[in-house]
N, C-alpha and C positions, 0 to 999 in steps of 0.2 A: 379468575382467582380460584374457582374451584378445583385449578389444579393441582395447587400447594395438596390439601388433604387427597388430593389421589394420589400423589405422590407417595403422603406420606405413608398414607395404607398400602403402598406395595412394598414399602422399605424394609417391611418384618419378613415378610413372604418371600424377598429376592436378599434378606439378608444385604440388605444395603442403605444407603445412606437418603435423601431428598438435597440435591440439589438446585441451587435458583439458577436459571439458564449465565444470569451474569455473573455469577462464583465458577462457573465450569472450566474456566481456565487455570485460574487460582487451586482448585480442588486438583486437576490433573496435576498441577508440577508438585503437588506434595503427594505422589503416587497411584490416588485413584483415578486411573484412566479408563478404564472400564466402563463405557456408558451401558448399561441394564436396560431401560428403556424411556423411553420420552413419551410425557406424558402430560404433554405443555397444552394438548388442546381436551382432552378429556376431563370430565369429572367422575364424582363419588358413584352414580348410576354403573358408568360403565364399569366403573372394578369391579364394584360386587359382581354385576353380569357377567364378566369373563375371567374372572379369578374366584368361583365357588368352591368354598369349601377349604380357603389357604387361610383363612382368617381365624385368630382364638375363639372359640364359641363362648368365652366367659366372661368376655371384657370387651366393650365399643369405648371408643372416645369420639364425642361430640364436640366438637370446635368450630368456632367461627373463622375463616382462612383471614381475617385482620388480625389472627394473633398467629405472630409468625413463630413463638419460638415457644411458647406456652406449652406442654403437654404430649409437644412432639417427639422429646426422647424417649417418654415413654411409651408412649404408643408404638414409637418402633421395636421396642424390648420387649413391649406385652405383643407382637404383634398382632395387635389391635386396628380392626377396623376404623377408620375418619373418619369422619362427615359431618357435615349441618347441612340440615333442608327443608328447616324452620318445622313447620306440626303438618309435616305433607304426608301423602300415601308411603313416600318411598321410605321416610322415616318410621312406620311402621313397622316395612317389609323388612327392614333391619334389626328393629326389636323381635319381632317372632322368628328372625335367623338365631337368635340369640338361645343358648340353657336358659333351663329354667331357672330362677336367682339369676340371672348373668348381674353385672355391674355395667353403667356410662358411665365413664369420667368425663365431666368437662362440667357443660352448662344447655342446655335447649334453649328452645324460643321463648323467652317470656314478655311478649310486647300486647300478650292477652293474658298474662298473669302465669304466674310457674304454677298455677295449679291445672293449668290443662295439659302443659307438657308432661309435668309429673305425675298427672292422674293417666293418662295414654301411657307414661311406662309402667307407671303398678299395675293398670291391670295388661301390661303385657308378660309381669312378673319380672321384671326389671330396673333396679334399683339407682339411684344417680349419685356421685362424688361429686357433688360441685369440687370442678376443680381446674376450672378454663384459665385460671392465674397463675395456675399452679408450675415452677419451675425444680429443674434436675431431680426428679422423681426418680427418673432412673436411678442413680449413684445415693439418693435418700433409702429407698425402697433395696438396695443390695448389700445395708447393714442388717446384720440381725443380733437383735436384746431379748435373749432370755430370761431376763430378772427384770422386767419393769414393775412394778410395785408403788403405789401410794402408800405413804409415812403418814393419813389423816385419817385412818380410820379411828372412830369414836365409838363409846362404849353408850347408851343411852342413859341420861338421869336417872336419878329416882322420881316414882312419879309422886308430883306435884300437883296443885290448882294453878294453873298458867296457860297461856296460847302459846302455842310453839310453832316460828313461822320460819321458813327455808325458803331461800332466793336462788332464784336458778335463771343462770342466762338462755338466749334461745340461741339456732342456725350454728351451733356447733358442730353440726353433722358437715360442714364447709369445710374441706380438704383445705381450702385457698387461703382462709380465712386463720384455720390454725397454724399454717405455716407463714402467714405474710400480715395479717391487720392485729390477729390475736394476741401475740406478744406484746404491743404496745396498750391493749387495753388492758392487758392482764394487771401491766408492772403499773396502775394507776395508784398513787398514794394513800388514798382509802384502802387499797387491799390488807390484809391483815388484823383491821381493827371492824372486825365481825365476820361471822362464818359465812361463808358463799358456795355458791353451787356454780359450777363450767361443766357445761356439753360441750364434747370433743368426741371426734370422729373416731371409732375403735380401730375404721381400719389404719390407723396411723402405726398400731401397733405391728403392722408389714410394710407398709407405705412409706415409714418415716418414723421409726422408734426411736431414733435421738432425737424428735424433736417432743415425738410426750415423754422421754425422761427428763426432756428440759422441763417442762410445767412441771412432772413430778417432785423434780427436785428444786426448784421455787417456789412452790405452793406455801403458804405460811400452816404451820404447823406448832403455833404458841397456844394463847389462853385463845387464840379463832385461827378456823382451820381453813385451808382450800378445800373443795374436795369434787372429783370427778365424773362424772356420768357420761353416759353414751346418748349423742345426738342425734335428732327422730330419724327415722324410727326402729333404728337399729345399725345393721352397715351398710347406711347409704340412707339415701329420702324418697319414702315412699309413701303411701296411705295405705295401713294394713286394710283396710276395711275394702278396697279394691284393688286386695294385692288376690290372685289365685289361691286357693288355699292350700292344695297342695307343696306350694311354690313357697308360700309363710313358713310351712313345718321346715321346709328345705332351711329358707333365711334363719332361722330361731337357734338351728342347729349349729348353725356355721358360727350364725354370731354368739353363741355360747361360746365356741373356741377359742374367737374374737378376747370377748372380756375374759375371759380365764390369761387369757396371755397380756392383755393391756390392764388386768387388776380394775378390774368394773364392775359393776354388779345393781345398776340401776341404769332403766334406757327410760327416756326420754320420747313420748309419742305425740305427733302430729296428725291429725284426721280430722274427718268433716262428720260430728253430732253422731262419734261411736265409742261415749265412754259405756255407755252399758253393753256393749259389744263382749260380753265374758267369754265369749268361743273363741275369740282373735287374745283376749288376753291370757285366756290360758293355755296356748302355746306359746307364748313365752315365757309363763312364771313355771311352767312345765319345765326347767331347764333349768340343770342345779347352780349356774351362777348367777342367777337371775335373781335377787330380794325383792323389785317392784316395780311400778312402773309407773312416770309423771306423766301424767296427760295435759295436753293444752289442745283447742280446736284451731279449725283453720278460718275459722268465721269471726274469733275470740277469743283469744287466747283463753279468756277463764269465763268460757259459755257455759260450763260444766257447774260453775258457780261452788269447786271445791268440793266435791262428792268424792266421798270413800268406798270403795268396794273392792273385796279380798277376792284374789283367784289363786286356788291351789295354797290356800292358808299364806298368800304374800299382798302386800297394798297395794291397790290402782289407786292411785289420790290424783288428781284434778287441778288444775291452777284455780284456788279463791280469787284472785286479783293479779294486775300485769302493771308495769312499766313501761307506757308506750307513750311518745312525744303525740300530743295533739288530738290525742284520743280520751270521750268523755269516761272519768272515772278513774281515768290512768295516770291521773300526777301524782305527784307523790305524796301531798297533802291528801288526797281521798283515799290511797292506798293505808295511810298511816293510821285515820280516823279508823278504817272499815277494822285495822288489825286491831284498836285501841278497845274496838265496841265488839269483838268478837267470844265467843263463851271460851270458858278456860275451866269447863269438868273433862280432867284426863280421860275419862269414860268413853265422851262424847268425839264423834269423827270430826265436828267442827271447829274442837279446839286445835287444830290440827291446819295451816294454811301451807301453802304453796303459792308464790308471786316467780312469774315468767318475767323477764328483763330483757325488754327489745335492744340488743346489741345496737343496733344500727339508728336507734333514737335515745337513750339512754345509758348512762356510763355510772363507773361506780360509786362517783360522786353523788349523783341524783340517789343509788342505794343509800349510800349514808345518811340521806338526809330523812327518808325515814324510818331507818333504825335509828338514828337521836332523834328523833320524835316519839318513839314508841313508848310504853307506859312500862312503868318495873314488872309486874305482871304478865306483859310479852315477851319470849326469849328466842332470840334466833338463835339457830342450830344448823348443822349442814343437811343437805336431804337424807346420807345415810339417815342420820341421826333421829329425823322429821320418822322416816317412813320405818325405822325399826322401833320409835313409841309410838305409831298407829298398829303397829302389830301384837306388841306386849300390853298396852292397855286399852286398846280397843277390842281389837282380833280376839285375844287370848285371852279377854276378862269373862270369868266364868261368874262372878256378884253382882247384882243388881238389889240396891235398897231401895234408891229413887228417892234416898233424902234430898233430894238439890233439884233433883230435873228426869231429865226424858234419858239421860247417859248414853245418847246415842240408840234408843226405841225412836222408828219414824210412825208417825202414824199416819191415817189415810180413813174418808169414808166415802161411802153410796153417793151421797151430796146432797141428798134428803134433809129437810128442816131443821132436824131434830137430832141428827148424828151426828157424833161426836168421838174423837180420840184425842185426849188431853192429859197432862200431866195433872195431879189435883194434889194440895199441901195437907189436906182435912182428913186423909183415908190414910193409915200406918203410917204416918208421917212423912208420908209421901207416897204415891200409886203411881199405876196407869186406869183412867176412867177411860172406857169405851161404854157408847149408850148407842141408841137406837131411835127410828122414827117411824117406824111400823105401826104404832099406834094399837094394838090390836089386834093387827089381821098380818102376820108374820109371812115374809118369804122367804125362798134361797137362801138367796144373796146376800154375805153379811154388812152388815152396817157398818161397822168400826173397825179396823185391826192396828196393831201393831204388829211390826216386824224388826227384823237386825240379823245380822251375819252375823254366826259365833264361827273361829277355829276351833275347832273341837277337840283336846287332846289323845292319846292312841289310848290312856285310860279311863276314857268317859264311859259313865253308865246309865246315871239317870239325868231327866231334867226334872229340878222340884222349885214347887213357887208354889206360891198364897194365892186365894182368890176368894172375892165375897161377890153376894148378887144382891139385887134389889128388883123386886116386882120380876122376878123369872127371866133375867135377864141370861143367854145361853152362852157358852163357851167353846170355841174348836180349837185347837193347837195342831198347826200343820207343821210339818219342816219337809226343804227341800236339800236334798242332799246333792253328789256329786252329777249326779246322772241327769241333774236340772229337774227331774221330775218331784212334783208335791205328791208325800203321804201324810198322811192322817194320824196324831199320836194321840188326842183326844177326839170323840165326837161329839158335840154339840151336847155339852158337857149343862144338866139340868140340876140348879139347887134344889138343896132339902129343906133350907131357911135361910136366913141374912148371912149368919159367924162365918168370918173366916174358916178358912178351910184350906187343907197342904193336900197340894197333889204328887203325884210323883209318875216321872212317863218313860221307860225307855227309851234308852239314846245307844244301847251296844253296838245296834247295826249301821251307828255314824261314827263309831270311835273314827278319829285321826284325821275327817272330809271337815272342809270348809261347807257350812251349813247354812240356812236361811230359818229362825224360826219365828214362826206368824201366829200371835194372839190372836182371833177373830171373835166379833159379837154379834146374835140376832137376839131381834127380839121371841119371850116366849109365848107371847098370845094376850097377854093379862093387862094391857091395856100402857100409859106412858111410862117416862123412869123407869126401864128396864135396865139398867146399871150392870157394868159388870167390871170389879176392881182385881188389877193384878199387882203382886210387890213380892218383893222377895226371891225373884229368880236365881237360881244355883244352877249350876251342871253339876253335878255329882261325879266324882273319879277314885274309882280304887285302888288303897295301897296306900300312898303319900296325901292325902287331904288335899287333894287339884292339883300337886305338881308334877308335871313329866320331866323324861329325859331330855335333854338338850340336842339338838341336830347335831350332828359330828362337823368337826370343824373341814374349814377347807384350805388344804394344806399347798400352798402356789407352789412349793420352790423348794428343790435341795440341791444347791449348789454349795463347791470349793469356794469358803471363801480366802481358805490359806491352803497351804501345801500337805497341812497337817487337820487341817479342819474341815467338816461340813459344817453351812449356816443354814437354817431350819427356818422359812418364814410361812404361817398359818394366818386364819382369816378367823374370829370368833364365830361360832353360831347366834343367831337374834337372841336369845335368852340366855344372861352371861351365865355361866355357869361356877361352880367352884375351885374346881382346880385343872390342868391339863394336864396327859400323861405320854410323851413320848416312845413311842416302840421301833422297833428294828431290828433289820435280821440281815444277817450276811450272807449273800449270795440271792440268786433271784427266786431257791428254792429253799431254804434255809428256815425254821424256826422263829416266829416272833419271841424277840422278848423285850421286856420293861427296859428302855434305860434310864429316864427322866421323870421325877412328876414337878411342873412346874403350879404355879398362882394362878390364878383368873387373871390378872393382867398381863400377862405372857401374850407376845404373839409369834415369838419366834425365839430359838436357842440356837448354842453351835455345841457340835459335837466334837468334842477334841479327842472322841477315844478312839478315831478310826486310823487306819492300815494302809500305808498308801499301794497303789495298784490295787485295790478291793473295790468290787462292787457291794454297795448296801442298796438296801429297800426301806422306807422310812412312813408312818401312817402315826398320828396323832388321835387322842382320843379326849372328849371333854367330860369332866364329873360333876355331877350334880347332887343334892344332898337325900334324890331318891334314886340314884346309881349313875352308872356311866352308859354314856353315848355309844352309838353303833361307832366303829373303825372310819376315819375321814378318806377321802383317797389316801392314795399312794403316791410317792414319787421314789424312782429310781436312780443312784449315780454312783459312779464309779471311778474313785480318788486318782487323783495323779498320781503316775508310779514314781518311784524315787527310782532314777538313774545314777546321781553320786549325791553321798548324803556326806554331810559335815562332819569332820572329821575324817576322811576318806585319804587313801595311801597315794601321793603324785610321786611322778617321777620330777627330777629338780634339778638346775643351771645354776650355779650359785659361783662363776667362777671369772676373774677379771676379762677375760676374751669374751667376742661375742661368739655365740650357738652357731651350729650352721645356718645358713638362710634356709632352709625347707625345714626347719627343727618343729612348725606347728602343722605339717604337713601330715595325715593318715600313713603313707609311705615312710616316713621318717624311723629311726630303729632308735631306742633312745635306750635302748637293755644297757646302756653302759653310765648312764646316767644314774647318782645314790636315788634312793626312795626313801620317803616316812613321811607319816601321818599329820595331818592340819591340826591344828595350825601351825604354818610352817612361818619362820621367817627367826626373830634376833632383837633385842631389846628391850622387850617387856616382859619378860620374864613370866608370862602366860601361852609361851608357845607350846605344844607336843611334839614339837622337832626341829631344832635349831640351826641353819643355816649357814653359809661362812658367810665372810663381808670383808674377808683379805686381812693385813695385818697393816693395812693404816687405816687410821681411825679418821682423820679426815679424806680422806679420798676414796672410800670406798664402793663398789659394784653400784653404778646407778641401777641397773635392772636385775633381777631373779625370773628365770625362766621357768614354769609349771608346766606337766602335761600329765593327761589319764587316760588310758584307754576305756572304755566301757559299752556296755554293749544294751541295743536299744530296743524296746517292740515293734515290730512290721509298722513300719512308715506308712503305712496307710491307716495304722490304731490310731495314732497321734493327732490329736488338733492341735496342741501348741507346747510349747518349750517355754518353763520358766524357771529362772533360777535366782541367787541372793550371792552376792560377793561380798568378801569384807579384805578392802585393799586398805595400804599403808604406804607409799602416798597414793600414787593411781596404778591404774592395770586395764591393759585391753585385755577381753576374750575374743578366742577366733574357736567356730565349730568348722573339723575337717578341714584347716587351711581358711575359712572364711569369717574376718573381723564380724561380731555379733552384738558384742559391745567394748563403750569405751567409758572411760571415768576419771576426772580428775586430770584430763589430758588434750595436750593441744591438738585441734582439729588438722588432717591434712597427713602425709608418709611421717612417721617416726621410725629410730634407729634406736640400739642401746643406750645412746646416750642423751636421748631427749629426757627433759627432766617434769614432772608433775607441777601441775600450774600450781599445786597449792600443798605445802604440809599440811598431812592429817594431825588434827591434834582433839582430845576431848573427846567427843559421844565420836566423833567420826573414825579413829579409831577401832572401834567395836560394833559398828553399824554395817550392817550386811543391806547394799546395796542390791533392791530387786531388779533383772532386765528378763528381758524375752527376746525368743529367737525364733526363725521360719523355720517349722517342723519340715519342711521339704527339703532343709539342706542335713538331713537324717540317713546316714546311709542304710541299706540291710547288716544287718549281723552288729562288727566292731567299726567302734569311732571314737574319735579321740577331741575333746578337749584339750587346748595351749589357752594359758595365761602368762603374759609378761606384766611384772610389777615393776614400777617405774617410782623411784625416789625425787624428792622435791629439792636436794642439794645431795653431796660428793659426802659430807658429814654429818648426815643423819643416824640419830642416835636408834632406831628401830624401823623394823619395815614385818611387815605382818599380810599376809595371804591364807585364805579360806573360800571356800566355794561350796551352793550344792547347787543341783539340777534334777528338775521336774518332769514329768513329759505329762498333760493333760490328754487322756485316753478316750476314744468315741464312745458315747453312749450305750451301754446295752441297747442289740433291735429287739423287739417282741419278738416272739414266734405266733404267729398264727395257725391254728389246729383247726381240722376238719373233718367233722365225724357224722353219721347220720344216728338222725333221732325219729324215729316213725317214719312215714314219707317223705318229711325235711330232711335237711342237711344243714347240722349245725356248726358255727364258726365259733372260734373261743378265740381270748390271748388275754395274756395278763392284765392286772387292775391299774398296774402301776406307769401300762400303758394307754394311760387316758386321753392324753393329746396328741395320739396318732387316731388317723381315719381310715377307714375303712374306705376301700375303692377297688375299683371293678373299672373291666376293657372286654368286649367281647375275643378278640386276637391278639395272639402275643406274634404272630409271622411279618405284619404288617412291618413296612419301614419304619413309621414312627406308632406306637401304639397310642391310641385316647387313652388316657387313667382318667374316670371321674367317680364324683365322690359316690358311695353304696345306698340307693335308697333305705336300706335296709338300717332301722333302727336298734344299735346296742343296749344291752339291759347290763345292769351290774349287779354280780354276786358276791357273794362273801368273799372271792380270792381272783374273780373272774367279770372279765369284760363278755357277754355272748351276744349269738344274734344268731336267727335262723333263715332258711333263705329255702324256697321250691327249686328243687332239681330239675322240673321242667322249662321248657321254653328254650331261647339260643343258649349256647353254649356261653359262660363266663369265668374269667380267670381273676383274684382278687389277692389282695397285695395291703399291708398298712403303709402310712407315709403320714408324715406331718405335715396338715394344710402349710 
């Protein structure tokens, strides 16, 4: 049996097919006679051993040889390595053949649990598609959707006293699962009536983008929304915690491109007891489409027990609770209590939950049931929604009164008798107590602290708070900044007497870092009750009274979405802002200017002022009430040109004989034929150029012949041809001699005198019918357009003809520049080229040249993509390209 995948692994390499020894007959009389090679007694050892170095280094597929038809086309078109050899040597030997990031598609051995297979791939830096079910990948994976976009983005509340809880399914990251069991649990009857969270695999957005624009465009989007995330732990399943690390920055990157093109912007992570792991998460919130990241473990889904921690000023939140059939704590009745009993100070990170939903033991039913259980006071929300008020009222709260509670201060002490870190009702009407047990004879080590993450705004300056003592009780204030390390902003801070008292401590050299700052207490010598009370915490910011700018918006998409239109779809920044202001400039070199200022609920316009055949450049900016935002990216495009625009001058046939038969032929000489202007035709007295129709009124011309010469862009600018007809009754178009479209008309040869299935009458009269044609059949230079209009009877009172024609133009490419700076050599291209990559091949002579992707990481400036790179070492040639 291990023959099938050796087979199948030589099919990309010999550009051939796997056939079963008993189809071999059947397969020659339908032409392939060519046997390549036989391979009936070999297996997967032997390929790799004598076919090194034929295989994609980016991609294996792993399959069991009992699925005969699973995986197989693809694997032949990725030509993709085969194999299964359960968790052996040899299986190794094939991961570390592998790039670094490579992807397996399929499934490994889990008959000792998928966490051994899939920990032997992460740490070989190799990531898994479950996707051993998976069928016609091929022919899924060679569409491509440039607009996929979620319709469920939400804006967050106002904050409230409430828990806000967000349900998220698990094993989204299942290639198999989103294309074959998913759909049926999606479309379950509960969906709709409350907000829910789906993990789905980003690479789908290559893999199979019709089928997340199906989710997309099903998703309920009323008073409860769907809404998307990327499944663990990012593209594909791994365990960052024993993924390489170099090998991570690689993934973070890629998958950043990932959700920018699949409209994502929250991943979903799997690992074993690494939520405090902030090195692994902040390369991923390092990456600008990244807002946060749900953690669940592999031991528990919610071991974490719902812990908050900010990386790169974005939320890691934890799963509080799960949905898991048979597992203590996980029915829905104890999920529902825990959500019922849980705190609801917006302040606090624990008002704040996350419940994981075991796909494969629980369904959306069982969610429902406890969301109607929950208390008015618990509101479910989608995860966007969950993890961007952990950010604005957690992250970003710069006040602390402590009338209600601890607002999210943890505390912590020595363990000592007598120490203490407590919230206390009695001191300003609410504190933090931190005390001591020293007794007298004072160490080190402090006794009591509180802590908390602040994001810090880019105009922070001080931090100021209240603080009383009792019996010499000491004070320290640490903060740790970006760099992990703790400084010292007070030391061991000694009263002068009981009163309160306001401190104030610089914060300049944290403006804009996600911070850590730590209350600590010792005792000062003087014996018990060394008390030390805190309240009143502020960050101080100058300029606007705590408010900043808003992040600049992120702007997905500038597509055609008419002939005459660009449509503008943007993404808000976490802190809504005031108003947005669209900009634009013509040409890729061309002057910004203002054209738009829309509302805060805006997330997308269309621009009707544009040109067609014009390239524009297009960047969004968001305002807030202490100024506007930096520039969002960029996006470049360049309108369809008009090839014949409405109203346009045809030449015309209007006479009781038929045309010549070559009359819609490029060769055809039609100079003797009248001319004038559309709309051309006879009875409704809205023509601009009237037609004959002979001089009997009932027997008149069933058909009018049209034709235009016009002349087209280099057939290799083109991607597609569209145009709008407005016939009266039907009309075929032919481009160059070739029918393109038809309307209103019987399928099969027509003559003059075939008649239209149906009279136009009412809106279809003046309705410009859209089709499209294959830009290949585009000659160079001149080409001509024929239309025959076809009446629906001999005594038709009006017949009416109009056309135009589009041509959709290839993209602006970047230009990439190369200049030296010091002993580097720096690389540049435009901003608005952001979703191309940077790649590098040491040879361009080679037969087939390697392009992979540029270690070298991009920085973005005011107008410019850059990146810099050592001259030394082998020789390299680089090039941009769209993963």
């Amino acid at each position: 049996p291990d023959s099938l995948n050796a087979a199948v692994a030589l099919s990309g390499p010999l550009d051939a097919v796997a056939v079963d020894r008993s189809l071999e007959t059947q397969v020659q009389a339908h032409g392939l006679t060519r046997r390549l090679a036989d391979v009936s007694d070999r297996d997967e050892p032997w390929v790799w051993s004598q076919h090194p170095g034929r295989f994609n280094p980016r991609i294996a597929v792993e399959q069991k040889e009992s699925f005969s038809l699973q995986l197989r086309d693809y694997a032949t078109m990725a030509n993709a390595f085969t194999f299964f050899d359960g968790n052996s040597p040899f299986r190794q030997t094939v991961l570390s053949g592998l790039d670094p990031d490579a992807r397996v598609l399929g499934w490994g051995d889990a008959s000792s649990g998928e966490d051994r297979f899939v920990s032997v791939s992460s740490r070989a830096g190799v990531a898994t598609l479950a996707a051993d079910w998976a069928l016609n990948l091929s022919t899924l994976s060679s569409v491509r959707d440039p607009a996929l976009f979620q319709k469920t983005h939400a804006n967050p509340p106002a904050e409230s006293p409430a828990h806000y809880v967000a349900f998220v399914t698990t094993d989204g990251d299942n290639v198999q699962w989103n294309l074959g069991g998913l759909p049926g649990y999606f479309q379950n009857s509960a969906r709709g009536s409350f907000d829910m969270g789906w993990t789905i695999s980003p690479a789908l957005a290559e893999i199979a983008p019709a089928a997340l624009r199906w989710y997309y465009a099903q998703a309920a989007c009323g008073a409860h929304r769907d809404f998307f995330v990327a499944g663990p732990s990012g593209d594909g399943y791994f365990y960052p915690s024993r993924y390489p690390r170099a090998d991570l920055l690689r993934h973070v990157r890629r998958l950043d491109s990932l959700m920018a093109k699949a409209d994502l912007n929250l991943v979903q992570i799997l690992d074993f007891d690494a939520f405090e792991r902030t090195d692994l998460w902040d390369a991923y919130t390092a990456q600008p489409h990244i807002e946060g990241l749900l953690y669940i473990d592999y031991s528990r889904y919610d071991a974490a027990r719902g812990a908050v921690l900010f990386s790169n000023g974005k939320p890691v939140v934890a799963a509080r609770a799960m949905l898991w059939g048979g597992l203590p704590g996980a029915d829905e009745a104890s999920v529902a209590q825990r959500l019922n009993h849980a705190p609801r100070d917006p302040a606090d990170p624990s008002a704040y939950s996350l419940v994981a939903v075991h796909v494969w033991s629980k369904t959306l039913a069982d969610v429902k049931k406890v969301v109607d259980a929950l208390d008015p006071g618990v509101h479910v929300v989608t995860p966007e929604v969950l993890v961007r008020l952990l950010r604005l009222n957690v992250g970003e709260r710069r006040r602390f009164g402590f009338d209600t509670g601890l607002q999210g201060w943890k505390g912590g002490t020595s363990g000592k008798p007598y120490d203490k870190a407590e919230w206390t009702p009695t001191e300003g009407g609410g504190a933090l107590l931190l005390d001591g047990s020293d007794l007298g004879a004072p160490d080190a080590p402090p006794n009591a602290w509180f802590s908390r993450q602040l994001i810090l705004p880019t105009n922070a300056t001080a931090l100021r708070f209240a603080t009383r003592a009792v019996n010499d009780g000491r004070l320290r204030v640490r903060i740790q900044g970006r760099n992990r390390a703790w400084a010292t902003l007070m030391d061991w801070d000694r009263p002068a007497g009981t009163a309160w008292v306001v401190k104030t401590l610089d914060l300049r050299p944290y403006a804009g870092q996600t911070v850590t700052i730590a209350f600590e207490q010792n005792d000062g010598g003087q014996g018990s009750g060394e008390y030390r009370f805190v309240d009143d915490i502020v960050v101080e910011t100058s300029g606007d009274g705590g408010q900043t700018n808003p992040s600049p918006p992120r702007l997905l998409e500038a597509f055609d979405a008419a002939t005459n239109r660009v449509e503008l779809l943007w993404r808000h920044p976490g802190r809504q802002p005031a108003a947005f202001r669209v900009e634009r400039k013509t040409g890729l070199e061309g002057p910004w200017e203002p054209l738009a200022g829309l509302p805060a609920s805006a997330c997308g316009w269309t621009d009707a002022t544009v040109v067609p055949g014009t390239t524009y450049v297009y960047r969004v900016r968001a305002f807030y009430a202490s100024g506007q935002s930096g520039p969002s990216n960029e996006r470049a495009i360049t309108t369809p040109a008009l090839l014949i625009p409405v109203g346009a001058r045809w030449r015309y046939w209007d006479r009781d004989s038929a045309p010549d038969p070559s009359w819609a032929q490029p060769a055809f000489d039609a100079s003797g034929w009248p001319e004038g202007p559309a709309q051309l035709g006879y009875g409704d007295g809205d023509e601009a150029w009237g037609i004959s129709h002979g001089t009997d009124p009932v027997h008149k011309p069933i058909t009018a012949c049209f034709r235009r010469v016009f002349e087209a862009p280099a057939p290799g600018r083109v991607t597609r041809l569209q145009g709008h007809l407005l016939r009266d009754d039907g009309a075929v178009v032919y481009l160059n001699g070739r029918e393109i479209f038809r309307s209103n008309l019987p399928s099969g040869a027509i003559d003059p005198q075939t008649r239209a299935l149906e009279a136009a009458s009412g809106t279809a009269e003046e309705t410009f019918f859209p089709f499209a044609a294959p830009p290949g059949l585009l000659r160079p230079g001149w080409n001509v357009l024929a239309v025959e209009v076809h009446q629906a009877a001999p005594d038709s009172s009006d017949l009416s003809f109009d056309l135009d024609l589009y041509a959709a133009l290839r993209p602006p490419r970047p230009a990439l520049q190369i200049a030296r700076q010091g002993t580097r050599l720096k690389l540049t291209w435009p901003l608005w080229a952001d979703d191309f990559q940077l790649m590098q091949t040491p040879d361009l002579t080679a037969q087939s040249s390697a392009w992979n992707p540029s270690p070298a990481i991009p920085l973005a400036t005011e107008d410019r993509l850059e990146t810099t790179i050592d001259p030394a070492g082998p020789r390299r040639f680089f090039r941009l390209a769209r993963p």
